[in-house]
ChimeraX commands (.cxc) that place a marker at each C-alpha (Angstrom):
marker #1 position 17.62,5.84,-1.23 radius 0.5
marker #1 position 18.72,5.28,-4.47 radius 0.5
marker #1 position 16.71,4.20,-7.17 radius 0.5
marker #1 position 17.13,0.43,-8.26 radius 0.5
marker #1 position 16.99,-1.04,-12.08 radius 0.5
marker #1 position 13.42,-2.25,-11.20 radius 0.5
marker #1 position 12.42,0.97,-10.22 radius 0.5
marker #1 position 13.47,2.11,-13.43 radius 0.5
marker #1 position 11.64,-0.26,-15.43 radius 0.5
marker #1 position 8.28,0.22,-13.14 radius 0.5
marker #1 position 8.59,3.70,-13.55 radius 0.5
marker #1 position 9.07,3.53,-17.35 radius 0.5
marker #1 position 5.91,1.35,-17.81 radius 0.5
marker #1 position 3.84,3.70,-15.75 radius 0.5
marker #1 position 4.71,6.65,-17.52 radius 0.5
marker #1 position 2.90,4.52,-20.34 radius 0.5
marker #1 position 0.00,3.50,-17.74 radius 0.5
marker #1 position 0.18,6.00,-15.08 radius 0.5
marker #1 position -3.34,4.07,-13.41 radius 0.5
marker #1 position -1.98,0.67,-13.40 radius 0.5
marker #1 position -2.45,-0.26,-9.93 radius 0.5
marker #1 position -0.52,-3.35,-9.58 radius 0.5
marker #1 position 2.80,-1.65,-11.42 radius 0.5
marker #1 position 1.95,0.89,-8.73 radius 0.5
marker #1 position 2.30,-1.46,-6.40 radius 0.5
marker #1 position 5.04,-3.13,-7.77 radius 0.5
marker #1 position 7.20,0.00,-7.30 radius 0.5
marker #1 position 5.86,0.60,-3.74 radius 0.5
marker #1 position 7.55,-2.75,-2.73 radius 0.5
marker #1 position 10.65,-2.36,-4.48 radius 0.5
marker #1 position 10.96,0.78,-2.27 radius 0.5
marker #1 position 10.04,-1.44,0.79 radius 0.5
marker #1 position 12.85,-4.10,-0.50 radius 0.5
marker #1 position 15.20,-0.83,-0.64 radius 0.5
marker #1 position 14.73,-0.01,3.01 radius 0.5
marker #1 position 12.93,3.39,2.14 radius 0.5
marker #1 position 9.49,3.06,3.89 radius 0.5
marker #1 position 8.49,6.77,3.45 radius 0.5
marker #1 position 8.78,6.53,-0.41 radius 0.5
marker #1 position 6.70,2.81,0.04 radius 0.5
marker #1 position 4.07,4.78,1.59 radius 0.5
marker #1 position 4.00,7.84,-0.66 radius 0.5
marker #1 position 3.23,5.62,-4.00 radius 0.5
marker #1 position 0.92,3.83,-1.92 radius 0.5
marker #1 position -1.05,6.61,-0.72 radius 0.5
marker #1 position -1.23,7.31,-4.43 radius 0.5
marker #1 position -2.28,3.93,-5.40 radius 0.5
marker #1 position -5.41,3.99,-2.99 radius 0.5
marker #1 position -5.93,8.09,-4.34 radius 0.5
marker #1 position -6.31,6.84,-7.94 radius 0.5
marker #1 position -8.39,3.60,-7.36 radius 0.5
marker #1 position -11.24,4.86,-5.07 radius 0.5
marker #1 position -13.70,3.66,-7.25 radius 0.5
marker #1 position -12.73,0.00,-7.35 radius 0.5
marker #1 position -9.73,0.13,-4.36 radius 0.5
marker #1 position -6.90,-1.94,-4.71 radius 0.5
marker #1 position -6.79,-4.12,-1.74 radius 0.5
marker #1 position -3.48,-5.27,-0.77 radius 0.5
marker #1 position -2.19,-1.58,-0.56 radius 0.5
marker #1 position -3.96,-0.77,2.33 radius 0.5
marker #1 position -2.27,-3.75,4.46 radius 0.5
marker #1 position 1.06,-2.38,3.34 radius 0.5
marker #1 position 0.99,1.01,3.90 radius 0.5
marker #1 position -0.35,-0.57,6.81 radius 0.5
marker #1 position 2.95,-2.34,7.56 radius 0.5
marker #1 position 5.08,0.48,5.93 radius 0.5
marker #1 position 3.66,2.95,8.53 radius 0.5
marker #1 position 3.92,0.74,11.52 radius 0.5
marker #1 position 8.01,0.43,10.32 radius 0.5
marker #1 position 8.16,4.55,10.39 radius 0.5
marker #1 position 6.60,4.02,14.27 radius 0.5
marker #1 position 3.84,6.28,12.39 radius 0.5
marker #1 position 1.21,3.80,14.75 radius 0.5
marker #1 position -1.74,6.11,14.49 radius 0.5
marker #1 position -1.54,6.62,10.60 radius 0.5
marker #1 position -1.15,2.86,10.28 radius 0.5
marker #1 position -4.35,2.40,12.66 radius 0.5
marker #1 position -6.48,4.80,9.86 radius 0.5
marker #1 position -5.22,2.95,7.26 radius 0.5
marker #1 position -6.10,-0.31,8.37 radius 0.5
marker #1 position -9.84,0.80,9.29 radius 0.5
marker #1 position -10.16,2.22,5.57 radius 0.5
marker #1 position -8.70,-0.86,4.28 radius 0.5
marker #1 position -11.27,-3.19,6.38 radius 0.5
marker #1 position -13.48,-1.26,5.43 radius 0.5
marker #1 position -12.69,-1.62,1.44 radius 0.5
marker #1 position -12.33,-5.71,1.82 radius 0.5
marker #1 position -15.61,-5.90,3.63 radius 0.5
marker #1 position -17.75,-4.07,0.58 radius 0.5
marker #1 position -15.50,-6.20,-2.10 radius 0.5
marker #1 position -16.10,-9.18,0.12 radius 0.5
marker #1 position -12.50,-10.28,0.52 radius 0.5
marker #1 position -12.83,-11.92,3.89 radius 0.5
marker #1 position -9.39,-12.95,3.71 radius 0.5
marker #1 position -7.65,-9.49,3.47 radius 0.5
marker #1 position -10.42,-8.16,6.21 radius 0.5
marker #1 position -9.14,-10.73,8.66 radius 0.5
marker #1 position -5.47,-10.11,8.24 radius 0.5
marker #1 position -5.89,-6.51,8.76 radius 0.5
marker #1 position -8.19,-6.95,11.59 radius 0.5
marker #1 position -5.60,-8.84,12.81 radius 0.5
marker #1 position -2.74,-6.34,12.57 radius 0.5
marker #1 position -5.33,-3.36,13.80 radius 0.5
marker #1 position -6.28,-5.40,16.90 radius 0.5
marker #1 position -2.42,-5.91,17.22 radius 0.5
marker #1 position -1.63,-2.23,17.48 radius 0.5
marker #1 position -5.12,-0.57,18.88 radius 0.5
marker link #1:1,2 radius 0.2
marker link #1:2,3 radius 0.2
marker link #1:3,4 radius 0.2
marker link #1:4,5 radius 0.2
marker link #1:5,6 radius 0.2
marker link #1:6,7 radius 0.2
marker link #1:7,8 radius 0.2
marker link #1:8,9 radius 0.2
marker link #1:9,10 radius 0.2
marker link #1:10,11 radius 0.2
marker link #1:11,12 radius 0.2
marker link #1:12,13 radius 0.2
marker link #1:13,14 radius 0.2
marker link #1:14,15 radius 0.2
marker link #1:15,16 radius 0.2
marker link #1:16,17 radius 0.2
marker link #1:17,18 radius 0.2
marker link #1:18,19 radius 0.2
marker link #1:19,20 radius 0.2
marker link #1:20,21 radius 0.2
marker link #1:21,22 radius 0.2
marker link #1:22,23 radius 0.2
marker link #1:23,24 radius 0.2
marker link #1:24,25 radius 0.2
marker link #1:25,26 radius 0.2
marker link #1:26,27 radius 0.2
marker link #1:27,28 radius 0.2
marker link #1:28,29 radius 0.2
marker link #1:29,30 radius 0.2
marker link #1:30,31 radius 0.2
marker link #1:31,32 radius 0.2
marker link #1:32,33 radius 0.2
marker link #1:33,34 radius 0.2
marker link #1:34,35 radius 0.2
marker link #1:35,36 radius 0.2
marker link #1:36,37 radius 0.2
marker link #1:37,38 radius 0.2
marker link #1:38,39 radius 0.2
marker link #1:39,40 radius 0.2
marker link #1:40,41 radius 0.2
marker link #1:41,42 radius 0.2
marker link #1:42,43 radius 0.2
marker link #1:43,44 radius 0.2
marker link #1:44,45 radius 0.2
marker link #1:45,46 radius 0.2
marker link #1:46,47 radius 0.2
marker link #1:47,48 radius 0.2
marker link #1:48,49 radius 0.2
marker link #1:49,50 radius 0.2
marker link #1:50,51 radius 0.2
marker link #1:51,52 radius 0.2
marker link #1:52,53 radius 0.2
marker link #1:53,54 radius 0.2
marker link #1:54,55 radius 0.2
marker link #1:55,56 radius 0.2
marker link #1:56,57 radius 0.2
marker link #1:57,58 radius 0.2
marker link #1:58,59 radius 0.2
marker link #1:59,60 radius 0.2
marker link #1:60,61 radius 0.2
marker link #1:61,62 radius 0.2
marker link #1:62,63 radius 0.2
marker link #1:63,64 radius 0.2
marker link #1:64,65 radius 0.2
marker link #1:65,66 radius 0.2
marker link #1:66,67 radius 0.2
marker link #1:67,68 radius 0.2
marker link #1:68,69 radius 0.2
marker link #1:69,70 radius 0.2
marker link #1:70,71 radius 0.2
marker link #1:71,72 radius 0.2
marker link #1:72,73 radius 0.2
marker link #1:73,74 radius 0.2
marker link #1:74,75 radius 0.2
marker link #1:75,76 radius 0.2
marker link #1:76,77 radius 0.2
marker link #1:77,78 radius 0.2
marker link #1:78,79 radius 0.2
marker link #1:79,80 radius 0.2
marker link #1:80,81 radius 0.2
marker link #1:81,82 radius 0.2
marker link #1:82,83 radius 0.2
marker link #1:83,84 radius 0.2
marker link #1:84,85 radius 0.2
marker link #1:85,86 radius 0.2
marker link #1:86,87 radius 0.2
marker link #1:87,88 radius 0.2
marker link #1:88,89 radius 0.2
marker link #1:89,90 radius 0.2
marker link #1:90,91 radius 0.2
marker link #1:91,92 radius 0.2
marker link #1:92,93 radius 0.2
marker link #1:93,94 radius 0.2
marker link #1:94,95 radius 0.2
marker link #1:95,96 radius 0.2
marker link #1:96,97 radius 0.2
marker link #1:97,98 radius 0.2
marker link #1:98,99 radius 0.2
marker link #1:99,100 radius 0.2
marker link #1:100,101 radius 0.2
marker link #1:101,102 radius 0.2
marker link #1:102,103 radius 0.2
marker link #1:103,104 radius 0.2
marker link #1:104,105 radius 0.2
marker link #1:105,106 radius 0.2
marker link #1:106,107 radius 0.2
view
């Protein structure tokens, strides 16, 4: 896929800030928006790699759905356990549910 003008810019500001999670983030959804799922999930993975100490949430639930786009079911199912796992100990009920949710919908 080719790389958009956001990209760019995300990509430019991380190069300043390479462990700012939500630009992170911010690039692994313009790569969803593009259509490439496989890139999505690679900055992803290295979102949730860099913020093991204090995770960042909302990735899990998108690699999550990235995964589950690839047909990459049983990947998607670890992810979603890790990420309950990570809202329960920061005690973000709502993000627990909606994975719990998803996880229930493709156990």
């Amino acid at each position: 896929m080719a790389r958009t003008p956001r990209m760019a810019q995300i990509e430019a500001l991380l190069a300043e800030d390479p462990d700012d999670a939500f630009l992170r983030y911010g690039l692994a959804m313009e790569h969803a928006s593009a259509g490439d799922d496989a890139a999505c999930v690679e900055v992803l993975r290295d979102l949730m790699a860099r913020t093991t100490a204090s995770p960042y949430i909302p990735a899990f639930l998108q690699c999550a759905q990235a995964l589950l786009r690839l047909e990459r079911t049983d990947e998607a199912a670890d992810i979603l356990r890790r990420g309950i796992q990570a809202a329960r100990e920061a005690g973000d009920t709502h993000a627990e549910g909606e994975m719990q949710a998803l996880l229930a919908m493709v156990e």
